[in-house]
Structure formats: structure tokens, C-alpha cells
C-alpha positions as CSV (number, residue, x, y, z in Angstrom):
1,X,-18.0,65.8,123.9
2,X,-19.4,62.2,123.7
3,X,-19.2,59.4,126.0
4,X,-20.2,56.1,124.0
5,X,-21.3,52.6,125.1
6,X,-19.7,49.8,123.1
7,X,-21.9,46.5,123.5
8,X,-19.7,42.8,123.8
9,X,-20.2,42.0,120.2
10,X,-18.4,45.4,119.2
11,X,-15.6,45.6,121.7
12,X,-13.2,44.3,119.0
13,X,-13.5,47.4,116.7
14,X,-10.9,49.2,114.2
15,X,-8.8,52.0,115.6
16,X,-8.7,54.0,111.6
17,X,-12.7,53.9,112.2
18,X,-13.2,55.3,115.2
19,X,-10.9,58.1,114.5
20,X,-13.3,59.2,111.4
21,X,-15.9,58.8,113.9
22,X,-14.5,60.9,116.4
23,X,-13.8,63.6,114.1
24,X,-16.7,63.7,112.1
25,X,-18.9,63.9,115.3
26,X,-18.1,67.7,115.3
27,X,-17.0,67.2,118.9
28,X,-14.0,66.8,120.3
29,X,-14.0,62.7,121.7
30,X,-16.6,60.3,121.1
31,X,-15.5,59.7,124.8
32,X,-16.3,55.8,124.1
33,X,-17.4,53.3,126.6
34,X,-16.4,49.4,126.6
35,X,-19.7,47.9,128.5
36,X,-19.2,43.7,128.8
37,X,-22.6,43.4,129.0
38,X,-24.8,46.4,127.8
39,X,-27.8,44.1,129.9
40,X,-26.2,43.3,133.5
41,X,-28.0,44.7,136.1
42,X,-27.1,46.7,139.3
43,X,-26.0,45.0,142.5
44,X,-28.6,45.0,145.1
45,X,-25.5,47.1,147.5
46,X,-26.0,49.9,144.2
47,X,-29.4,50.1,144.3
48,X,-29.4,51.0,148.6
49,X,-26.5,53.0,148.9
50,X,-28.3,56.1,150.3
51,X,-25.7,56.9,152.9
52,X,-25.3,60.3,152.2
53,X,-28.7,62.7,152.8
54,X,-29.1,63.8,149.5
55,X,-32.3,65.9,150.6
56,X,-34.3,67.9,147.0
57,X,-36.7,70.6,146.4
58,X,-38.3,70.6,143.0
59,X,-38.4,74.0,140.9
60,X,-41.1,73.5,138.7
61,X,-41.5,77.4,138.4
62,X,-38.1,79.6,137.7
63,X,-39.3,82.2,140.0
64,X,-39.7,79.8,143.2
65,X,-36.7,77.7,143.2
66,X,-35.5,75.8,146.1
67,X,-32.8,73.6,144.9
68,X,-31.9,70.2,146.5
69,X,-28.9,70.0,148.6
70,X,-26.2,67.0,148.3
71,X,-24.4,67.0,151.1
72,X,-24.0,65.4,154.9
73,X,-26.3,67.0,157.6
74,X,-24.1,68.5,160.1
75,X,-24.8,67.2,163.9
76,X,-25.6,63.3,163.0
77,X,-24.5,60.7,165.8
78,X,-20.9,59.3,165.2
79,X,-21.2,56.0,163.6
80,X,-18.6,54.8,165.6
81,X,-19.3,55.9,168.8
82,X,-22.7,56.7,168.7
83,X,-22.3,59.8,170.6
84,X,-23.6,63.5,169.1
85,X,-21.4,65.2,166.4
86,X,-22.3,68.5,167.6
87,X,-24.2,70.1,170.8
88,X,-27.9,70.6,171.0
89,X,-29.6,73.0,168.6
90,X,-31.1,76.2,170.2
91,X,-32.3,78.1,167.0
92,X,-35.7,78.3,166.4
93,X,-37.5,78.6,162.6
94,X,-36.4,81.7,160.8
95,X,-33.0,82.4,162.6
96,X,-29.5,82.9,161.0
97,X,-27.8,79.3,160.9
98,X,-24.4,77.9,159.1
99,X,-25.7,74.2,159.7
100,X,-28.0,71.8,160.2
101,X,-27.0,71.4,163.9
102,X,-28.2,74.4,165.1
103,X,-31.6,74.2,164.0
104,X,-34.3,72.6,166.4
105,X,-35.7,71.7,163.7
106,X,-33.0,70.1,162.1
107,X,-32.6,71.9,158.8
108,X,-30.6,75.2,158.0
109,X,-31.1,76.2,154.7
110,X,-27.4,77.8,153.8
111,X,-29.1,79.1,150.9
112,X,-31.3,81.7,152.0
113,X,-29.4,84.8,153.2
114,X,-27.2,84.1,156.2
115,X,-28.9,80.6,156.6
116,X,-32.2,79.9,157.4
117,X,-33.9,77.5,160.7
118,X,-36.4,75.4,159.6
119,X,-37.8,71.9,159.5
120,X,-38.5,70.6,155.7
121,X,-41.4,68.2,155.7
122,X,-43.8,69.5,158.4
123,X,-47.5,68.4,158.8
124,X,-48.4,71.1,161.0
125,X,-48.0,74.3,162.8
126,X,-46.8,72.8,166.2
127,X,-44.1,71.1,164.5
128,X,-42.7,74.6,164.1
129,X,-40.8,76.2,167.1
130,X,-40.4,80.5,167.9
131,X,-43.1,82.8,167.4
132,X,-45.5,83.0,164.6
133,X,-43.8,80.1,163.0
134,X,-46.1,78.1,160.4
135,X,-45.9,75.0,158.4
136,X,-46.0,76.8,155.3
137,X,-47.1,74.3,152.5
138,X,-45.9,74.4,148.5
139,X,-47.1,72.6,145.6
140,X,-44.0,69.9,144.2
141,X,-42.1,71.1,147.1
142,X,-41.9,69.7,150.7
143,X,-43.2,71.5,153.2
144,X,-41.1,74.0,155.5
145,X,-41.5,75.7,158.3
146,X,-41.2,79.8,158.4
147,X,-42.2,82.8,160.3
148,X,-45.6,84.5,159.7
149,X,-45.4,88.0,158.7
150,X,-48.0,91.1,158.1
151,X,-45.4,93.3,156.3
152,X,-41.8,93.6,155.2
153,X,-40.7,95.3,158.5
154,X,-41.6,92.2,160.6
155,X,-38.7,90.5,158.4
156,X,-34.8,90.6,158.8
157,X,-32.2,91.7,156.2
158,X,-32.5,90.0,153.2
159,X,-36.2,88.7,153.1
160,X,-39.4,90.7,152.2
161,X,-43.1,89.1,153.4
162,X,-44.2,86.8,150.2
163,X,-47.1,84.5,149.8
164,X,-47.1,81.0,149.8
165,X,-50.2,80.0,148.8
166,X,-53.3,80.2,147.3
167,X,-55.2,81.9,149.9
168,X,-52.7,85.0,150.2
169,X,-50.7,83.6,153.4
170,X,-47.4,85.4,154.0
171,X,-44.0,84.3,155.5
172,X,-40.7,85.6,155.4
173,X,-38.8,84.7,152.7
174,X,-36.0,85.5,151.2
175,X,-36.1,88.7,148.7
176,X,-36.2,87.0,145.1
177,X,-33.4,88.5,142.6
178,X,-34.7,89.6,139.7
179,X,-35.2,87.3,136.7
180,X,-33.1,88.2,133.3
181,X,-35.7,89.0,130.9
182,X,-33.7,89.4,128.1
183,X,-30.7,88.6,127.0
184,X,-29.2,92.2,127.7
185,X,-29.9,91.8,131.2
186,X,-28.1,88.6,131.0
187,X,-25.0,90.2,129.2
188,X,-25.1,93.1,132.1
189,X,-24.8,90.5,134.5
190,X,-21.8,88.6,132.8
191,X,-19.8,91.7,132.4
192,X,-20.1,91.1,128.1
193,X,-18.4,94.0,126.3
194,X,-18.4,94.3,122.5
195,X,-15.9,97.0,122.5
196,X,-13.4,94.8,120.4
197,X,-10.6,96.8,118.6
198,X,-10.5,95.9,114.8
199,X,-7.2,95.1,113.8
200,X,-6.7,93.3,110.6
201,X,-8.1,91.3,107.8
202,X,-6.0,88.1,107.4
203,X,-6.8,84.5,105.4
204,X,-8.4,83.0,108.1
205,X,-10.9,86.1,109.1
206,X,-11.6,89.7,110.5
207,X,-9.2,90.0,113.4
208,X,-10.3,91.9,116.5
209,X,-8.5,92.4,119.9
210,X,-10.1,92.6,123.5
211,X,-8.4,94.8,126.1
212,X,-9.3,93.4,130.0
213,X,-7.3,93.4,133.4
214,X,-7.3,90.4,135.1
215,X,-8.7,90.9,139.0
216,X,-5.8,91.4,141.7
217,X,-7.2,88.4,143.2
218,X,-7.8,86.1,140.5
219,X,-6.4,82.6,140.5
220,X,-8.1,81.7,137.2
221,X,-10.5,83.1,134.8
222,X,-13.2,82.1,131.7
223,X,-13.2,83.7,128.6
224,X,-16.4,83.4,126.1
225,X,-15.9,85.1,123.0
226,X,-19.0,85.0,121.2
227,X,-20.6,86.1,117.7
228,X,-24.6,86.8,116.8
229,X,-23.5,85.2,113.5
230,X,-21.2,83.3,112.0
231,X,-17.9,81.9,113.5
232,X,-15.4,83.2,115.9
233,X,-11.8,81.5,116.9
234,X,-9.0,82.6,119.2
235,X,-6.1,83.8,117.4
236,X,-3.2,85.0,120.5
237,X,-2.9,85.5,124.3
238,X,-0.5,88.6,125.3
239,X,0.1,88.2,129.3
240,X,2.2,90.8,130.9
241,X,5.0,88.5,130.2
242,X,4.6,86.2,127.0
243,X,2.8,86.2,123.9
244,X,0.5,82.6,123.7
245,X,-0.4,81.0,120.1
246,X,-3.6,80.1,121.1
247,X,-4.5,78.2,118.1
248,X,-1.4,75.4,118.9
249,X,0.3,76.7,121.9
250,X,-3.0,76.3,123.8
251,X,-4.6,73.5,121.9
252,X,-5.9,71.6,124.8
253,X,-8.9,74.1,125.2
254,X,-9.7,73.8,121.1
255,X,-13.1,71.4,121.0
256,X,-14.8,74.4,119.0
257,X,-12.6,73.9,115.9
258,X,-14.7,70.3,115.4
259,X,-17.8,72.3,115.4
260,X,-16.1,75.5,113.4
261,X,-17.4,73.9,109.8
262,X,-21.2,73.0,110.7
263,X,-23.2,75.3,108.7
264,X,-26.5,74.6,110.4
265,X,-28.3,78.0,112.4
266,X,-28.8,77.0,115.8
267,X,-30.0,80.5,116.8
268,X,-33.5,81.6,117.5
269,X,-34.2,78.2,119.4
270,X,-34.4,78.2,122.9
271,X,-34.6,80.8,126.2
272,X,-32.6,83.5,124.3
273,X,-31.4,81.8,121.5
274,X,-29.2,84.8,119.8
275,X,-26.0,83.3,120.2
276,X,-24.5,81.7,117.3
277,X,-20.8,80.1,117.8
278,X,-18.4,80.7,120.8
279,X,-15.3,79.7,121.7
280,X,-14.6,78.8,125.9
281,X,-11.5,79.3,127.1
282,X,-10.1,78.9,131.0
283,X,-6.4,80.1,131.7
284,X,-4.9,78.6,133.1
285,X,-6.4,75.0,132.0
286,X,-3.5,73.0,133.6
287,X,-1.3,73.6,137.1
288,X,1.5,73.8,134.6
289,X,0.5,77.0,132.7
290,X,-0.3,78.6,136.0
291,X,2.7,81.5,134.1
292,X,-0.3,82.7,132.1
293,X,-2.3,83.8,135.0
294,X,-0.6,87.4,136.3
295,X,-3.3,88.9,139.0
296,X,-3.9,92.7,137.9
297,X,-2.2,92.1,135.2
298,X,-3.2,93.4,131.6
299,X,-4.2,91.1,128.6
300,X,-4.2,91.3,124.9
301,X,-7.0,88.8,123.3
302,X,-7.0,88.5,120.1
303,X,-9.7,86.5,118.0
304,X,-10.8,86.4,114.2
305,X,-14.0,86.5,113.3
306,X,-15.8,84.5,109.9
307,X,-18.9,84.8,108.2
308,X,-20.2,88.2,110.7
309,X,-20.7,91.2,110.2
310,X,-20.6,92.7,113.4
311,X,-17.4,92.7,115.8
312,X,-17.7,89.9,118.4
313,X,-18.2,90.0,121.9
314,X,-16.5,88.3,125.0
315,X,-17.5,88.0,128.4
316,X,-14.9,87.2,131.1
317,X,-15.1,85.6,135.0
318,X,-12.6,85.6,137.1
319,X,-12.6,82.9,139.8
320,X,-10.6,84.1,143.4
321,X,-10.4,81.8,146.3
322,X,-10.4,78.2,146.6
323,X,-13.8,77.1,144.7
324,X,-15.3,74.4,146.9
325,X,-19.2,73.8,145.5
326,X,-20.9,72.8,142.1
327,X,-24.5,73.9,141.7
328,X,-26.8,72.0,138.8
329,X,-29.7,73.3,137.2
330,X,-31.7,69.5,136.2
331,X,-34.2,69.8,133.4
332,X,-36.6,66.3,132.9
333,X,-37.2,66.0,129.0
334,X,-39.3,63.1,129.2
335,X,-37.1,60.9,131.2
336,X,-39.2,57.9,131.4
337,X,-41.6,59.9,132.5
338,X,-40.3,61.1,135.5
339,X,-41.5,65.2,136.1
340,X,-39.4,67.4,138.3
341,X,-41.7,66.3,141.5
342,X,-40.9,62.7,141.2
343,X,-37.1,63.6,140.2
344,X,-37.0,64.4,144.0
345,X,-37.9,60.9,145.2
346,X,-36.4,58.5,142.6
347,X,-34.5,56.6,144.4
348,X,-32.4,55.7,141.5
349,X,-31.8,59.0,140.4
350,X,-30.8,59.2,144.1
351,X,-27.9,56.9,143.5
352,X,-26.6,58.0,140.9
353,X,-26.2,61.6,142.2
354,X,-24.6,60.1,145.1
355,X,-22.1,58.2,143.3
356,X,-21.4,61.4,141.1
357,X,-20.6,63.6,144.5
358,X,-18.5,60.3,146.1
359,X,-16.2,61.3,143.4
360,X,-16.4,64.8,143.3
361,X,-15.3,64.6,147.0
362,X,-11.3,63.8,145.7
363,X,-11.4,66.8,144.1
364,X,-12.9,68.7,147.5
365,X,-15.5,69.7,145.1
366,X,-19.4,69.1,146.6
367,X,-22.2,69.3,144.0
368,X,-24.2,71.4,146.9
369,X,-27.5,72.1,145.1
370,X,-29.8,70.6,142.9
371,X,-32.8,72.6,141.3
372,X,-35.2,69.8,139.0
373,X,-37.1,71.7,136.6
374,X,-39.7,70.6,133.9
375,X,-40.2,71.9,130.7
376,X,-42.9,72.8,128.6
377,X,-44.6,69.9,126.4
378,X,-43.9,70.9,123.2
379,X,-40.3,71.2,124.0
380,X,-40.3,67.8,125.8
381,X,-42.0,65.9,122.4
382,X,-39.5,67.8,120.5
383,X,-36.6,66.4,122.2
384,X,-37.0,63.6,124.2
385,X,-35.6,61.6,121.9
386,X,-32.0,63.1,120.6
387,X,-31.3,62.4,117.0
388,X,-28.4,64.1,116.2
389,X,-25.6,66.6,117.8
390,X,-27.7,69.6,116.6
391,X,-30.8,68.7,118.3
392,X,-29.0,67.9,121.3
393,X,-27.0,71.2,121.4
394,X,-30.7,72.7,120.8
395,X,-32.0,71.9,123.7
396,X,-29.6,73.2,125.8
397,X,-30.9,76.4,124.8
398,X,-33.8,75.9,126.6
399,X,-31.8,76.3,130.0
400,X,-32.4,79.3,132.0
401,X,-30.2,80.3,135.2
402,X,-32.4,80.6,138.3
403,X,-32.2,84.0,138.7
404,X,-30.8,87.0,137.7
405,X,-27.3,87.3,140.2
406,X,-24.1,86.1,139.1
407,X,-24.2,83.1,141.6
408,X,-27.9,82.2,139.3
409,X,-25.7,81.9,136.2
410,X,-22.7,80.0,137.8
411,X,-24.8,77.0,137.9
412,X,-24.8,73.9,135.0
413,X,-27.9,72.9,132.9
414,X,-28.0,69.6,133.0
415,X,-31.1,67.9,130.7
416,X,-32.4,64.2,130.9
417,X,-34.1,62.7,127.9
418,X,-34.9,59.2,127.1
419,X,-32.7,58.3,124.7
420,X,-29.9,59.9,122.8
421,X,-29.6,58.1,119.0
422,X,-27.0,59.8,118.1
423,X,-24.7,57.9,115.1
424,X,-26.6,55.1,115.8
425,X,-25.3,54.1,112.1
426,X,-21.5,53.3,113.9
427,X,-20.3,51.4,116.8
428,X,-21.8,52.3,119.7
429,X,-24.6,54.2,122.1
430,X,-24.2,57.8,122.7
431,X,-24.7,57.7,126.6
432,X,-24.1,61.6,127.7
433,X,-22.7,64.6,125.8
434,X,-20.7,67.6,127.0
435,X,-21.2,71.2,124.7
436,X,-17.8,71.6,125.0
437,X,-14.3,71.2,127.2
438,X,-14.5,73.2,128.6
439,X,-18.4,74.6,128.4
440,X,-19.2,78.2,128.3
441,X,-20.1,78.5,131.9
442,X,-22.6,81.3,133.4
443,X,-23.9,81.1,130.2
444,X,-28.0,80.1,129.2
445,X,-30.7,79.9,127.2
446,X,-28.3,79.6,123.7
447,X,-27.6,76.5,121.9
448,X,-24.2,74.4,123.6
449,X,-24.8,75.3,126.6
450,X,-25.3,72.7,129.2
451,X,-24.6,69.0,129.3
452,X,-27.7,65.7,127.9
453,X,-27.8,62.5,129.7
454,X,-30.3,59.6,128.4
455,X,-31.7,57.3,131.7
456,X,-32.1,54.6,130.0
457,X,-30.1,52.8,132.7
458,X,-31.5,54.1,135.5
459,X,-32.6,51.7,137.7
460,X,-30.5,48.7,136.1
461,X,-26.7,50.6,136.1
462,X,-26.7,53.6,138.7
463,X,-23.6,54.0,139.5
464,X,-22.7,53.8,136.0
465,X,-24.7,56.5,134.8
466,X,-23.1,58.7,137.5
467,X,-19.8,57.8,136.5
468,X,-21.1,59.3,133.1
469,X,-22.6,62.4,134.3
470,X,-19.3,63.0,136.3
471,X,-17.1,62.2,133.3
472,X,-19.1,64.8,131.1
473,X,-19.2,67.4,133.8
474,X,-15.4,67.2,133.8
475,X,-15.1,68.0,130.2
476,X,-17.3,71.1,131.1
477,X,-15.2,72.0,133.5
478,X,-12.5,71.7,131.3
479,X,-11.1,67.9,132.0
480,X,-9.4,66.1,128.8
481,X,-9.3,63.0,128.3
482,X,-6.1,61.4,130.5
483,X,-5.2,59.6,127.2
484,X,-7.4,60.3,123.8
485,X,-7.7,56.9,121.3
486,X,-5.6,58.1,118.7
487,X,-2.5,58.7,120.8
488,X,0.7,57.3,118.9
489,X,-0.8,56.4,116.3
490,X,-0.8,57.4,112.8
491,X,-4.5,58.5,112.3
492,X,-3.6,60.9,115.3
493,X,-1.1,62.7,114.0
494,X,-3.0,65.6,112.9
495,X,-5.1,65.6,116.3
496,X,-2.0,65.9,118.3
497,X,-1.1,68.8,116.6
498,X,-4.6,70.9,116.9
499,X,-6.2,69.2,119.6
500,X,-3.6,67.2,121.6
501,X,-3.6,63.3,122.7
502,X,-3.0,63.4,125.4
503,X,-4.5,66.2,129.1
504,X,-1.7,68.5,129.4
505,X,-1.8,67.7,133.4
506,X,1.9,66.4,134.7
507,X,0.4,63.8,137.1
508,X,-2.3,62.4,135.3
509,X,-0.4,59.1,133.6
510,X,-0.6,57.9,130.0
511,X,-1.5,55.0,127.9
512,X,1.4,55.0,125.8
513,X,0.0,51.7,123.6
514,X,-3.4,52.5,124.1
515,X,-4.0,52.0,120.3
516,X,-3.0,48.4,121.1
517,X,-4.6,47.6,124.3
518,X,-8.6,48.5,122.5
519,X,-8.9,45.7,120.7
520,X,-8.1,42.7,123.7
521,X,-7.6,44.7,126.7
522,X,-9.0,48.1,126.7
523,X,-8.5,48.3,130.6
524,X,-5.4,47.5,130.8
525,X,-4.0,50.8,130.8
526,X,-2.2,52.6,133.5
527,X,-5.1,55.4,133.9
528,X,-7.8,53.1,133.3
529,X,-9.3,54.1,136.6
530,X,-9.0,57.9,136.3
531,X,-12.6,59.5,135.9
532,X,-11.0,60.8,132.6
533,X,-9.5,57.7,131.0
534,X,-12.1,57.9,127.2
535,X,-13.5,54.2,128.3
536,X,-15.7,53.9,131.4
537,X,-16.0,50.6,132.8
538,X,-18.3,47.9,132.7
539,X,-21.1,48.2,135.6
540,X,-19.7,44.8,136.9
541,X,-15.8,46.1,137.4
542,X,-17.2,48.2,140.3
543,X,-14.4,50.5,139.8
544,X,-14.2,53.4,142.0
545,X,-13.0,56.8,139.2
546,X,-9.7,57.9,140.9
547,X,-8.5,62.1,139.8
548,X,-5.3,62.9,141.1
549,X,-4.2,66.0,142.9
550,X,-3.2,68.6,139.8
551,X,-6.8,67.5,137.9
552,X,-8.4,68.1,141.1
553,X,-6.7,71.4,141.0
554,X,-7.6,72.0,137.7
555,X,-11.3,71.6,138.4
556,X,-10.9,74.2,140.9
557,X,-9.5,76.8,138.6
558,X,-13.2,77.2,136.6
559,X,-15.2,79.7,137.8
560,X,-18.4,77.4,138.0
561,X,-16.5,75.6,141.3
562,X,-17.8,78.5,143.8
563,X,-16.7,79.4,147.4
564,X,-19.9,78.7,149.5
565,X,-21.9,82.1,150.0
566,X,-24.9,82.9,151.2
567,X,-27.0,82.9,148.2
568,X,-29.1,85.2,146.7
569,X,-31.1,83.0,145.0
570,X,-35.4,82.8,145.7
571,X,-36.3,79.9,147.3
């Protein structure tokens, strides 16, 4: 999935030629954008809007990450009234919090096991309050206060005594998860199973059926089926109650079948790299197929398989509850420079990711955490410039999850390069590109897995370029576009049929003459202010991205949309 920037000269462009563009991307939208002036700068009100405390820790090295956190500090002083949110804070460093109001020192880390007391960005040791609390200081991190230890007993449940620096001092911190070395230990910890039933050789491949019970709890669930080599494609869906073709009955979820003919490798690239074609599915995808979700219930998947010798393998995540938070996993591929430390700071960046939770927030999603990583120089000369889909969906597979629990690998890799020059040949800027809608989520280190962004505009549109990154990150979580290009006319005939024209949510409305409104008046549609709508605006429009109650709820049906927990993760 594409998101494109048309410049003022191009705006007036023909509908037959974008369609063979948008096809012959390999993806499934080119997801094009209609920019009046691809120059205009930002309002000085853009560049300050800092209202919410997006606070950051950088994770230069996978096995000490402390993400950054985008959301409100509990306990500040009413704007209104000016009187305290919350009464005084009595815990001192190292106790068990649930927010930032509780902490003397202002800071709860919900994070580390049961929460964590501290104050992030102290000088010194008496900034520190309870016993044996130090300012314990990290390189490309800020400073944090914690309780001195001697040995593991002198810490509570859920931390061991660590270093934290050079000269061997210790704190309590929390216990670090194990890493995934390999990519078995990453298929133990997705639940893959190759145990796939062989049943049939028809024209379009081997066919193979997985057996699975869906949890008693589950109010949605991600399925991955994957191959080694070769393709793979869904075939049918057998619920306790109906049969599903899922090759035009659930078409919505099909962005693979743009991909299915590319004959270029893209495995052995990347963390694990051994992945070569998968197909991600979410049931239901829309409040209207809610029918194909029965809790406990047993399911019949069937897939076929092309070019592979071996059967395929699938890995399945339920999702239970109501999933409230969004964690990212941001990787700096030259950037304009910018390394993971400086990500932090960067007050543009800043904006942007602020703009991108603001609307997030109508979906009663928060993007809660925010780990900046850099990666190594050979693989940031090798890709810091995009030049093609391939190379894009390559470096996704340098992603890794934070750790080695589930709640590591239910986080989004999320990479920022310089420039994407992607089909610079045709009409329009690549701006951000999705691996899929929806992506393969939990999933790491392989090729498609993850989301690009180019900054280019950073610092001159950003609020723009978090529109984008929120308009991508909803095809990952398995958005559509409200109304695609081709709907109603006759280039998208054959589209509707395998991919559809239009999101099969009930509320979201259409853009019945869309095909006629590109050319003069491209936002003059009816859902031209949805998030989803295939045209972003113009930085000057200052439109605020609208999603309406059944996409929010759609959002919320992907496993990657977490209850808040207590994480396991290192710091």
C-alpha cells in the first residue's frame, strides 16, 4: 500500500492511467495524494503544537529498550481551573504505580512490571527520593532515578539487580525477557504450526487445510499463512456455521494477490529473512462480518500452495477485550541524518507523532510507546534512499521485536529513510508505504513486514506527514480505502470483483462519482475528510482526518491494538 503526492501541475491526470499504475505497483492502492502546492510550508501554530507530553527514550541497543511514551501525564493542573487533577504523590522511586500522579517524582513508568516511581531526567542523587535511590545515568537515554541494589533479593517481583554502567553500578530493574535468537524461537512464541493437512492438487496449486479453535474469549483474530518458498493464497473459511470463499467472498483482505506474480527472492535479507510470501488475514475485517467470529468455535482454513515444496505454515492471534494501545518499533535509515538519540528531541518529529495520536484518539486507540532504534551503516547506505517496492519491502526485514514475549512482537516497525523514489517515471511522489492491509502483525525480521515513511517534509509539512503515517498504519491494521479510484468506472470492474472499490464498513460513506470529481475537484467528495479517503489533503486545508464509529471498531478488532498490561519488556 502506497500513499502518493501529486504536485499542482499533475492534479489534472487520467483516471485509465492511474488504474495501470495502481495495479502494476504490486500493491493494493497507490493511496494517491492531491498536494496544491508540494512547497507550502507549515503554519507557525503546526510547528508549536506540543500540547500533549510526548516524553521518548531512545533504544539504540535491542537488549535495553525503553520506549517513549505518547500520552498525557496523569495529575497536571486543570487548564480551566487551575486547580490539581489528582492529590499529592506519596510514592517514592522504585514503588508500584498506575500513573504519573503518584510518583514524587513525577514519572511512573507503566511499562516496567506493575509500574515503576521515578523521575526521568535527573542530575543527581538527591533528586531521587526513598532509600538507596540513585540517579542512575544511560548513554542516548535520559536519566532515571532507581533503587541501588547488591543482589537480586534486595529487588521486588519482577526485577533482578542489573548494571547500568560502565563501572559495574547496579539498580533494580526490570528482569529482561529473553531475546528470539532465531527464527524458531520466534515461531514458538507466535504459536506457528506447520501441521497442515494435504488435501488436494487443483489448477491453481497444492491445497492444504489448517485445523485451530478459536479462543472462548476472542472477539477477533489474525491469521498469517506463510511459505519458506514460493507462494501461498487462501482458498475457504469453514466457521461452525458457514462455509466463506475467501478468494471473492472475503476480497477486502486480498492486497497479496498484487504481489502473488513478482518473481523476485526477497528471502535471506534482513533479521531472519526465511520467509518468502504470506498472506494476512483478520476475521472479522468489518463490524458487519462479525457472523464469522464464533468464540470456541472450530475452523477449517484452507490455502493452496505454488511453487513449494514443503506444506505451509500459519500462525494465528487471537485478540480478547477491548484493545486500547498501539506500540511502534521506529527505525532511522538515514533520515536526514537524524540517529535514534536526536529522534527523541526533534521537535518536528515531535509534531507529527502528536498529530498522528490526535487522531488515533477517535478511535480510543493511544499510540502508548515509542522505541527509536538505529541501524547498522551498511544497512542504512543500502537503503536510505528507496528505489523500488522490493527494496522497500527489504528493509522491513531488518525489524526486530524488542524482546522475546508476545507483547515484544505485537508492536509495528516503522522505518524512516530519506526519500522513497519509487515510480518516479509516473505521476506522483511515493510519500509512505504499507506491506500490506492488513500487515502481518507480530511478525519481524522478514521482508513486508513493517510500514517506510520518507521525511522529506519534516520540518516544512508536519502534520501532513502524520496524517500519512496514520493513513498507512490504518491499512496495517487492516483499513481500506473509504472509496478506491476506480470505483464505477470501467477500468474497475475487474478490481471490484477481486479486491473491492469500495471498505466493506456500513458507516463509512462513498464517493459514488469519484472518477469524476479527480480531475476538478478531487475533495469534493462526501468522505473526503475520513483518514481513509485515497487523497490526503493539501497541508494548507488544515483538515482534521475524521473515522467513524464501525472503522474505529474495526481497528480495534487487530490483535496489534492491545489492552494496557504491565509489560514485560527490558527497559
Amino acid at each position: 500500500m502506497m500513499i502518493r503526492l501529486l504536485s499542482r501541475a499533475r492534479s489534472h491526470w487520467n483516471l485509465s492511467a492511474c488504474f495501470v499504475l495502481i495495479v502494476s505497483l504490486g500493491l493494493l492502492l497507490s493511496g494517491c495524494i492531491v498536494r496544491s502546492d508540494a512547497n507550502e510550508s507549515t503554519s507557525p501554530s503546526e510547528a508549536t503544537d506540543t500540547s500533549d507530553d510526548i516524553r521518548s527514550e531512545t533504544d539504540t541497543d535491542s537488549s535495553d529498550a525503553s520506549p517513549r511514551r505518547l500520552d498525557d501525564a496523569d495529575g497536571r493542573r486543570d487548564a480551566d481551573t487551575g486547580a490539581d487533577a489528582s492529590p499529592a504523590p506519596t510514592r517514592s522511586t522504585g514503588d508500584a504505580c498506575q500513573s504519573d500522579a503518584q510518583c514524587e517524582g513525577g514519572r511512573c513508568l507503566q511499562t516496567y512490571p506493575k509500574g515503576y516511581c521515578t523521575n526521568l531526567g535527573c542530575t543527581r542523587d538527591g533528586q531521587c527520593t526513598g532509600d538507596r535511590a540513585v540517579c542512575a545515568t544511560f548513554q542516548n537515554r535520559s536519566n532515571r532515578c532507581l533503587i541501588a541494589c547488591d543482589g537480586d533479593d534486595d529487588c521486588r517481583e519482577g526485577y533482578s539487580c542489573r548494571s547500568f554502567d560502565d563501572n559495574g553500578e547496579r539498580a533494580c530493574r526490570p528482569t529482561a525477557p529473553p531475546k528470539p535468537a532465531n527464527f524458531e524461537e520466534m515461531k514458538q512464541v507466535l504459536g506457528v504450526t506447520c501441521d497442515a493437512t494435504r488435501t488436494g492438487l487443483t489448477a491453481r496449486g497444492i491445497e492444504y487445510t489448517f485445523s485451530f479453535q478459536v479462543d472462548p474469549d476472542s472477539n477477533g483474530f489474525l491469521m498469517v499463512p506463510f511459505v519458506t518458498e514460493g507462494k501461498v493464497r487462501p482458498e475457504q473459511l469453514e466457521t461452525p456455521d458457514e462455509t466463506i470463499d475467501m478468494v471473492r467472498g472475503y476480497r477486502h483482505h486480498n492486497s497479496r494477490l498484487t504481489q502473488f506474480n513478482d518473481r523476485e527472492s526477497l528471502t535471506g535479507v534482513g533479521t531472519y529473512g526465511q520467509i518468502a510470501f504470506d498472506w494476512p488475514i483478520v476475521v472479522p475485517y468489518a463490524p458487519s462480518y462479525s457472523n464469522l467470529l464464533v468464540p470456541g468455535g472450530q475452523y477449517e482454513f484452507s490455502v493452496v500452495t505454488v511453487d513449494a515444496e514443503d506444506p505451509p505454515c500459519m500462525y494465528r492471534l487471537d485478540h480478547a477485550g477491548d484493545g486500547t494501545t498501539l506500540d511502534l518499533n521506529v527505525y532511522l535509515v538515514g533520515a536526514n541524518g537524524m540517529d535514534a538519540a536526536e529522534a527523541r528531541q526533534d521537535k518536528d518529529l515531535e509534531v507529527a507523532l502528536h498529530w498522528m495520536q490526535h487522531i488515533y484518539r477517535q478511535a480510543g486507540i493511544e499510540i502508548r510507546d515509542i522505541r527509536y532504534r538505529n541501524v547498522s551503516k551498511k544497512v542504512e547506505m543500502q537503503y536510505r534512499q528507496i528505489r523500488s517496492k522490493n527494496e522497500a519491502r527489504k528493509l522491513m526485514a531488518h525489524g526486530r521485536p524488542p524482546n522475546g514475549s508476545l507483547e515484544g512482537h505485537l508492536t509495528v516497525d516503522v522505518f524512516l529513510v530519506d526519500d522513497l523514489q519509487v515510480d518516479r517515471s509516473r505521476e506522483g511522489n511515493v510519500l509512505g508505504m504499507s506491506a500490506g492491509v492488513p500487515g502481518n502483525g507480530g511478525l519481524h525480521g522478514h521482508a513486508r513486514s513493517g510500514l517506510v515513511f520518507k521525511v522529506t517534509d519534516l520540518g516544512e509539512s508536519n502534520k501532513h506527514v502524520g496524517h500519512v503515517m496514520a493513513h498507512e498504519i490504518g491499512h496495517f491494521l487492516g483499513l481500506r480505502h473509504t472509496t478506491e479510484v476506480v470505483h464505477n468506472h470501467p477500468d474497475g470492474e475487474r478490481f471490484e470483483e477481486l479486491l473491492g472499490t469500495t471498505d466493506p464498513i456500513e458507516d463509512t460513506p462513498v464517493c459514488e462519482d469519484i472518477s469524476d470529481q479527480i480531475p476538478s475537484n478531487p475533495f469534493g467528495c462526501e468522505d473526503a475528510d475520513n483518514l481513509m479517503y485515497p487523497f490526503a489533503p493539501p497541508p494548507r486545508r488544515n483538515v482534521d482526518p475524521t473515522l467513524t464509529p464501525k472503522q474505529s471498531q474495526a481497528l480495534r478488532f487487530n490483535p496489534l491494538v492491545r489492552q494496557p498490561t504491565a509489560a514485560s519488556e527490558s527497559e
